[in-house]
N, C-alpha and C positions, 0 to 999 in steps of 0.2 A: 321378652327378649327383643321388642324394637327397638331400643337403644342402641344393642351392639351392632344390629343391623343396619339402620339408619347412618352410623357411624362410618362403618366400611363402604356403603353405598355413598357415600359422601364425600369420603374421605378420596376412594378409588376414582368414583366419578370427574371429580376435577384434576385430578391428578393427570388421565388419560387426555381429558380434552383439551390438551396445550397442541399448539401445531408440534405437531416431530415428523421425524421420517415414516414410524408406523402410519399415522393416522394418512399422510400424505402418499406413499405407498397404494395404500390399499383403498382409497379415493381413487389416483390416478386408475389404479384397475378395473375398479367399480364402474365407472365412468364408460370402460372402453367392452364390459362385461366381462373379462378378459380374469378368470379364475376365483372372481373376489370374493365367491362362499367359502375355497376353502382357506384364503387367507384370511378372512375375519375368523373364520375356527381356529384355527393355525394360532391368531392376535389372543382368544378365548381363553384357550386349551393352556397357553404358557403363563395367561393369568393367572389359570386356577390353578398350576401349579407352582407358580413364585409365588403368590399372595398363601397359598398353603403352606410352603414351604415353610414363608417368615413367620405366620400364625404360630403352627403347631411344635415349629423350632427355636427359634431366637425368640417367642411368645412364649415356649415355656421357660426360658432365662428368664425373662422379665417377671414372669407372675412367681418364682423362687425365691426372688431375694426385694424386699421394699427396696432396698436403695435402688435398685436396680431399676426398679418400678417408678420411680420419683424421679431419677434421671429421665429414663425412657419416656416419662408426662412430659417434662418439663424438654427434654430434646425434640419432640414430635411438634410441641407448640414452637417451639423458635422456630422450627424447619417450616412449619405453615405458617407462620407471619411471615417467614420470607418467601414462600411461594403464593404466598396474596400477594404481597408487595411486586412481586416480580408480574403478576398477574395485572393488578393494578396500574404499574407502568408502560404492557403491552395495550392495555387498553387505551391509555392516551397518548400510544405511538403506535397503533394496530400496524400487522403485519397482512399478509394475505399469502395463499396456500396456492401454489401453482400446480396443475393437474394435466398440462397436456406435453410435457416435456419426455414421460417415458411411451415407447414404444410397445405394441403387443408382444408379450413374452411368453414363453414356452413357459407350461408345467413345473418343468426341471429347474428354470430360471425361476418363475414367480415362488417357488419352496425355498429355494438358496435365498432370494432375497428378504424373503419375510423374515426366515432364521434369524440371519446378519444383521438385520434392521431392530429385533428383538433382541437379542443375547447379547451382541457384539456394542450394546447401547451400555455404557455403564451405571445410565440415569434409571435404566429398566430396574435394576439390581436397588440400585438407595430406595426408590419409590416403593416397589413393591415387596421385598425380601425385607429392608430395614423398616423404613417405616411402619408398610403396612405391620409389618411382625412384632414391632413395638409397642404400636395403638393397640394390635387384639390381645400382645402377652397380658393388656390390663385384666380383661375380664375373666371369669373362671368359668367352670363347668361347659355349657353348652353356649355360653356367650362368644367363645371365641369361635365355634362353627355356624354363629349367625354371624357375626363381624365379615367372617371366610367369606360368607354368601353371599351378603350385601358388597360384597366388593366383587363376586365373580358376576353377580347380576348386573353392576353398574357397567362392568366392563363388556358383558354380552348385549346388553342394551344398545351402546355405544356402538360397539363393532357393527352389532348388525344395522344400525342407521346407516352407518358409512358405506355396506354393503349391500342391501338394501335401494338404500335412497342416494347413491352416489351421483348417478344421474341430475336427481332434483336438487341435490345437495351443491352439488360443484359450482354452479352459477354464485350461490350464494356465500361457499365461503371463500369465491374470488375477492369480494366487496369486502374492503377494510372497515366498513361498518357493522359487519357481521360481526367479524373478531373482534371489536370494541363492546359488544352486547354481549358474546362468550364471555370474554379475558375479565367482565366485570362482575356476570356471573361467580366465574370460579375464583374471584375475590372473596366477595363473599360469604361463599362457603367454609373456603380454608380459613377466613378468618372468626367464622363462628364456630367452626369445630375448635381450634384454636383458641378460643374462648373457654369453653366447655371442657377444652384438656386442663388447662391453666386452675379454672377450678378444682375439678381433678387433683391438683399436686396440692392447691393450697390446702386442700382438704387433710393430705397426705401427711403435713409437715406437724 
């Protein structure tokens, strides 16, 4: 079952580490120490349950009907050639992640923020509910609860660097050369998973 694992750990993993507001959020707090264990739980907790969500619900659409199944290959590969592409572009126009513009927040503020910054994102929703529930509806039995894992691991991995290592981290992803070294990374991947779905479909037809 490293396959379906690999996949979701892959697949999730680049997904999360584009600059957003999450990841810059909970940086900026990390930074100031200022709550940012329970916001990376918080960033975790809503993973494993959207990425569940789309798994074990619009996942099981997919794994129901082939067509459905052949769309949902061949939809998940477009979508990751254009989020390489997108990836690819930021790499040779990097951006850089500014971390010292929010203020120390209350409890009550850094919860409300996190929410908003999560739910209130629509991109949260395609990535993790659509997608991801697309790519695990592929596989059967117990593939789809390692697809789950490998995606709740890529995302706990993640979070907790940024929490964790915000401190060390922040200098670094000040330097628009840093995110040229990410943004090329997570090329890469989307466009090897995206390979590997593509076969998938041809296989399918």
């Amino acid at each position: 079952m490293l396959a379906p694992f690999f996949q979701g750990f892959g697949t999730c993993g680049g997904l999360i580490m584009a600059i957003g507001a999450q990841n810059a959020f909970l940086l900026s707090q990390s930074v100031r120490k200022n709550h940012h264990l329970i916001i990376a739980l918080m960033c975790i907790a809503s993973d494993m349950l959207l990425i569940g969500l789309g798994v074990f619900s619009i996942g099981q659409i997919v794994a129901s009907s082939p067509e459905v199944k052949m769309f949902a290959t061949f939809f998940g590969a477009a979508f990751l050639l254009w989020y390489g592409f997108c990836a690819f572009r930021s790499a040779c126009k990097p951006g850089t992640l500014t971390t010292s513009s929010d203020a120390t927040r209350s409890l009550r503020s850094v919860i409300l923020t996190t929410l908003a910054v999560t739910f209130l994102n629509p991109h949260t929703y395609l990535d993790t509910v659509v997608l991801m529930g697309s790519l695990g509806g592929q596989f059967i039995g117990n593939g789809k609860l390692y697809f789950w894992i490998g995606g709740v691991c890529a995302s706990a991995i993640w979070f907790g660097a940024l929490a964790f290592g915000g401190q060390a981290l922040a200098p670094l992803f000040r330097k628009p050369s840093s995110w040229r070294v990410l943004d090329g990374t997570v090329c890469i991947i989307m466009w090897l998973i995206a390979a590997g779905l593509i076969k998938q479909g041809i296989a399918l037809l």
